[in-house]
VOSE-724010 format. One line per field, with one value per residue (C-alpha): x, y, z. Coordinates in steps of 0.001 Angstrom, whole numbers, plus 500000, padded with zeros to 6 digits. Layout:
c1 = X ...
c2 = Y ...
c3 = Z ...
END
This chain:
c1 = 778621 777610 776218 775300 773882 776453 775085 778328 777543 773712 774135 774516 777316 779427 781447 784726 787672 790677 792455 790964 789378 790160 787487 787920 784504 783889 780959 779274 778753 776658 776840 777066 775694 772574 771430 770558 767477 765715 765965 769523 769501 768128 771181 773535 771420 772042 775621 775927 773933 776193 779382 778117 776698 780086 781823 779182 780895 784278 785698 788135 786356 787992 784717 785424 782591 783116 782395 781386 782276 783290 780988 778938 776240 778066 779362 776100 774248 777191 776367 772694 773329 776090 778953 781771 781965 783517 781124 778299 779253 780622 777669 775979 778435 777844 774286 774635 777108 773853 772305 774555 774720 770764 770293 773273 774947 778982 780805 783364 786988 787539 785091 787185 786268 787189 788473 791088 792109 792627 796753 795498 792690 795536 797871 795117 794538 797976 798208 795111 795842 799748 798022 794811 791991 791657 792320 792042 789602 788519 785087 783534 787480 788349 790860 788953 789977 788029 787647 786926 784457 784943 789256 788127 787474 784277 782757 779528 779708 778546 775549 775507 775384 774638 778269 777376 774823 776775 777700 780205 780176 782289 780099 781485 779970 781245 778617 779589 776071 772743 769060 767320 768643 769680 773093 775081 776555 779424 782799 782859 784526 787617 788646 787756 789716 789830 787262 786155 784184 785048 786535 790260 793075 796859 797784 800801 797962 796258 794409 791362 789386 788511 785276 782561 783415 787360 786647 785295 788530 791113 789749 789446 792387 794676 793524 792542 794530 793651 791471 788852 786290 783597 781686 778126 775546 771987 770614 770953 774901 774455 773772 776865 778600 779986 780921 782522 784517 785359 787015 788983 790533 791100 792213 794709 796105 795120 792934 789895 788415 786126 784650 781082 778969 776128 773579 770165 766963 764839 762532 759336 757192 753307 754370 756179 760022 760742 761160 761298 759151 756335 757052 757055 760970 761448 764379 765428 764209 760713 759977 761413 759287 756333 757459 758929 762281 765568 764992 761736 763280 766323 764099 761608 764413 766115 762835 762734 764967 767735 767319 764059 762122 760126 757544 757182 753375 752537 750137 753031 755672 753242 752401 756237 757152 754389 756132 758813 757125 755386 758555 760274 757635 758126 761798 761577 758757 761245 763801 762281 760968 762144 761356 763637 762421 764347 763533 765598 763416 763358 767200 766590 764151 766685 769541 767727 767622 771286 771261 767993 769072 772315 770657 768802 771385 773601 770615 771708 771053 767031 766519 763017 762621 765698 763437 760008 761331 763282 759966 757868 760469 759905 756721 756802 759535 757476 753970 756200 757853 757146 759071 762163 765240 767700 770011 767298 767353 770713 771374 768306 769618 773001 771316 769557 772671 774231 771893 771669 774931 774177 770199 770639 766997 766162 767976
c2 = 501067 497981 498564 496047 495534 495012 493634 494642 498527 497728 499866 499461 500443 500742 497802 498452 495526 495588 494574 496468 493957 490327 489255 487020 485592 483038 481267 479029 475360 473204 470264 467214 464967 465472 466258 470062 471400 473705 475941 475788 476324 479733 480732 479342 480665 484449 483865 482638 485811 487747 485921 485953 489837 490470 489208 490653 493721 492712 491381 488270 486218 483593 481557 479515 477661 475389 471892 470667 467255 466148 467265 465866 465498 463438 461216 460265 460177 457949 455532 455260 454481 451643 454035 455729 459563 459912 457345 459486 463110 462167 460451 463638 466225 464433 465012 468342 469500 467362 469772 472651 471808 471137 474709 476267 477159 477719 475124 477306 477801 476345 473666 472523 470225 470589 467535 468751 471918 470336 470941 474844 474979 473692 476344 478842 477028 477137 480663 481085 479297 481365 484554 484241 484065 480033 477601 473944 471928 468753 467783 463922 462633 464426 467825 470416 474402 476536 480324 483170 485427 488146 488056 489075 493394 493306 490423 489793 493160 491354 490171 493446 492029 493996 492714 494379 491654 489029 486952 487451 483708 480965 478785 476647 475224 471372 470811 471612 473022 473998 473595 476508 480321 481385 482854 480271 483560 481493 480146 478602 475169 475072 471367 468233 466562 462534 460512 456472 456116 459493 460915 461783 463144 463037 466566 468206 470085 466718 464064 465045 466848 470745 471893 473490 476950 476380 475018 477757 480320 477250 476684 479950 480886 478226 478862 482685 483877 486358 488818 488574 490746 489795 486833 485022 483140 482400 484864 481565 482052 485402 483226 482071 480917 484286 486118 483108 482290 486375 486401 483343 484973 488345 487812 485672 487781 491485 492120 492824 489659 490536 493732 493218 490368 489518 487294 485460 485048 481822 480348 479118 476706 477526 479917 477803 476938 473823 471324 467024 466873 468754 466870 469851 469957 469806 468779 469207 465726 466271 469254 467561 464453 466802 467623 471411 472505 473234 476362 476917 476437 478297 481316 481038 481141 483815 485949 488198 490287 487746 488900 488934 485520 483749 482128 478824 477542 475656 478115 480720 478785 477902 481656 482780 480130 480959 484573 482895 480530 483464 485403 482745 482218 485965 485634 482200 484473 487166 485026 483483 487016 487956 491403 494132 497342 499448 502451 504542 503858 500196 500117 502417 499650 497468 499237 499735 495933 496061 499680 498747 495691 497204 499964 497572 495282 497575 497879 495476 492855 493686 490696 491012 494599 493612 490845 492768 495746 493612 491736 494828 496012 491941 492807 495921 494500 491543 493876 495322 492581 492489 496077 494577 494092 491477 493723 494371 490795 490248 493259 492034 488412 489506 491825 488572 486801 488994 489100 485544 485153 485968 484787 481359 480831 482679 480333
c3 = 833360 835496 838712 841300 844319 847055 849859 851757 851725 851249 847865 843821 843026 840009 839187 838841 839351 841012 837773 834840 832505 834614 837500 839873 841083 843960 843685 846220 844773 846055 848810 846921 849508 847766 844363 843743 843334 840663 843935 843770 840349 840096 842628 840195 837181 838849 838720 835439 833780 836039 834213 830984 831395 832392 829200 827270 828216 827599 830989 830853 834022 836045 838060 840666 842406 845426 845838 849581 849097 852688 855928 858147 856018 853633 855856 857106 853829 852240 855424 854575 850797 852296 849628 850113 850605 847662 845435 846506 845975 842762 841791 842622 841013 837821 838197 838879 836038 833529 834564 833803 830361 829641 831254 829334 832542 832115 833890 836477 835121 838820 839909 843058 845761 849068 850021 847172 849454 852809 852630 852276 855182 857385 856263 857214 860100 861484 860724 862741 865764 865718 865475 867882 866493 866496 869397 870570 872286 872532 872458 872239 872412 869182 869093 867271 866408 866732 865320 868020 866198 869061 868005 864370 864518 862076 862204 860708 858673 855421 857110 859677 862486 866039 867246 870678 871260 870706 873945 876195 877742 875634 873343 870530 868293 866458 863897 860080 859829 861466 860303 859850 859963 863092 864115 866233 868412 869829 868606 864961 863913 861358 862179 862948 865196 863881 865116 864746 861876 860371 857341 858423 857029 858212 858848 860991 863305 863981 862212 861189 858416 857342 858773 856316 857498 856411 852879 850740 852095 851541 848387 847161 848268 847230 843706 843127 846415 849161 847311 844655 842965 843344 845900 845262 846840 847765 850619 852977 852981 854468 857664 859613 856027 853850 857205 858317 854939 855322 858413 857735 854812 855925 859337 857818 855032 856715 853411 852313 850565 848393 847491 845954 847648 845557 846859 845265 846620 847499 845109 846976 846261 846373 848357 851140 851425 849508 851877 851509 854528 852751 849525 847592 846344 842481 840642 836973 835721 837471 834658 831634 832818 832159 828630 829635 828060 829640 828074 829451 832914 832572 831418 834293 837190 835717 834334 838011 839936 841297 845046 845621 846552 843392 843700 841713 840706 837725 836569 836494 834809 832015 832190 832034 829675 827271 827177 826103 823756 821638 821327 819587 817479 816703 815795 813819 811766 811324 810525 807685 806405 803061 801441 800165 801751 804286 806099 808499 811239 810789 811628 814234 816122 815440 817364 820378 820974 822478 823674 825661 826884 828092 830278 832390 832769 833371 836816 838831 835898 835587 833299 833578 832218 829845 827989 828269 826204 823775 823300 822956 820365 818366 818574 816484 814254 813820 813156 809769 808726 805194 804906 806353 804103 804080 805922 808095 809483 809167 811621 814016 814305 815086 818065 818967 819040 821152 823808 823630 824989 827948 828222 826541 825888 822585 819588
END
């Protein structure tokens, strides 16, 4: 059986759907203001081993991955590059999904935008504002709602907060988002009331647009509805966004949202956070430039445990991606093998490739340990190669090919 770690009970767990076989899983997209990072990439590299591990084993998965194509930091970068919001986030997204298919990643069943939801974040919002636990208020000339965290009973349980330190005294806050990680302990925006020069919609509650911390619950909602398996992110969503995108949906429907929360660690950078002011953020094309693979990079970002930080140097990637290297070598050798011998315990090396590879999977989706053992089992396949039958490597490729389906790097 699959277990995971939830990071809502802070335990792995056995995964087990609300709906048998079918899985719904929300995953967060990126912010198409800008193009996305190899960073980024090993977030939505977790998710897609998690997808394809999933149907590996048999579940039907619906994806759905969210698209933040309106904010405030659109609107500002679509300003400085004299476009329109939309010409630059769809620039962007077409980057981005380039990049999915150089690094084999499945494109969501459900790539949706946001500025493609904003009839159902002012359906939520409405319901909101009638039941409590939103309000108005202007601020700068423009009529806002906001979301009362205090209203919602368990807020910030995904990310645990200490709710009894949270303040007392009304603070709200209007931006979409915040640099850096702190909590913003104070009321939350869900709309922007319309302003001169901003993006606006026409909308019965008042002209404006959905805020950042509306658009992942009206999107998911309006397409998978109130409750879903399974929800996914980097560990940065654990601040102020996933709690936020919780208590939207659940204080409007009275359910539980999702029940596993699975989130990714960062990837560093020498050791530092990648950041533009210290020039040290890499992006897909800067690696192929230097004559790596897609391959290469896809194996690298997902060759750790997914929620633990990872640490990106040259000197390890060409390290990691020379483990990969030799092990292809391996199987191209074996592939081209031809000898009719068999032996009992030949077959029997060759049927712990899956069985391995399930178990530590099956742990929270170890890839590292999967791929070490299936390499230390090439190895010894590839050591008595000439004693290997036809049916031998028919049976080992088709192993191979099975657990290729969900790592994408070996053939």
């Amino acid at each position: 059986m699959l277990n995971l770690y939830n990071t809502l009970t802070q335990k792995i767990e056995p995964f087990i759907p609300a709906e048998d076989k079918n899985v719904k899983m929300y995953t967060c997209g990126p912010s198409t203001y800008q193009p996305a990072h190899i960073g980024n990439y090993r977030t939505f590299l977790f998710e897609d081993v998690l997808q394809r591990y999933m149907e590996y084993l048999g579940y039907n998965v619906k994806r759905l991955m969210t698209l933040t194509d309106v904010e405030d930091k659109a609107i500002s970068q679509a300003k400085k590059e004299n476009l329109t919001v939309e010409e630059l986030t769809q620039k962007n997204e077409a980057v981005f999904f380039k990049d999915f298919e150089l690094m084999k990643i499945k494109k969501p069943d459900y790539p949706v935008r946001a500025s493609t939801a904003v009839d159902q974040a002012e359906k939520l919002i409405s319901k909101l504002v009638d039941s409590g636990y939103a309000y108005f208020y202007s601020n700068e000339g423009a009529k806002n709602v906001y979301f009362d965290p205090l209203k919602f009973n368990g807020f910030g349980k995904l990310a645990h907060l200490d709710m009894s330190k949270w303040p007392k005294k009304k603070r709200r806050f209007h931006k979409d988002t915040y640099p850096g990680t702190p909590w913003n302990k104070g009321d939350f925006v869900l709309w922007h009331g319309c302003k001169q020069g901003d993006v606006c919609y026409q909308a019965s509650i008042e002209s404006g647009r959905p805020a950042w911390n509306i658009q992942d619950a009206a999107i998911v909602t309006k397409q998978l509805g109130f409750k879903v398996d399974v929800g996914c992110g980097g560990i940065d969503n654990l601040v102020r966004h996933h709690d936020y995108t919780l208590a939207v949906a659940e204080a409007v429907s009275g359910k539980q949202f999702s029940r596993y929360w699975l989130h990714g660690g960062h990837l560093l950078v020498e050791g530092k956070k990648m950041s533009k002011s210290k020039g040290n953020v890499y992006y897909s094309s800067d690696l192929l430039a230097k004559g790596f693979s897609s391959a290469q990079l896809r194996f690298f970002l997902i060759y750790g445990p997914y929620r633990k930080k990872l640490n990106f140097t040259f000197d390890k990637f060409v390290q990691t991606t020379q483990k990969l290297d030799s092990f292809k070598r391996m199987v191209a050798n074996l592939q081209q093998t031809k000898s009719s011998t068999q032996t009992e315990m030949q077959e029997g090396l060759i049927s712990k490739i899956t069985v391995d590879f399930e178990n530590y999977m099956n742990n929270d989706l170890d890839v590292k340990s999967a791929f070490d053992c299936l390499a230390n089992t090439i190895m010894k396949l590839h050591a008595i190669r000439t004693t290997l039958g036809s049916k031998n490597i028919k049976n080992l490729m088709c192993g191979l090919e099975k657990v290729d389906s969900v790592l994408q790097c070996i053939f």
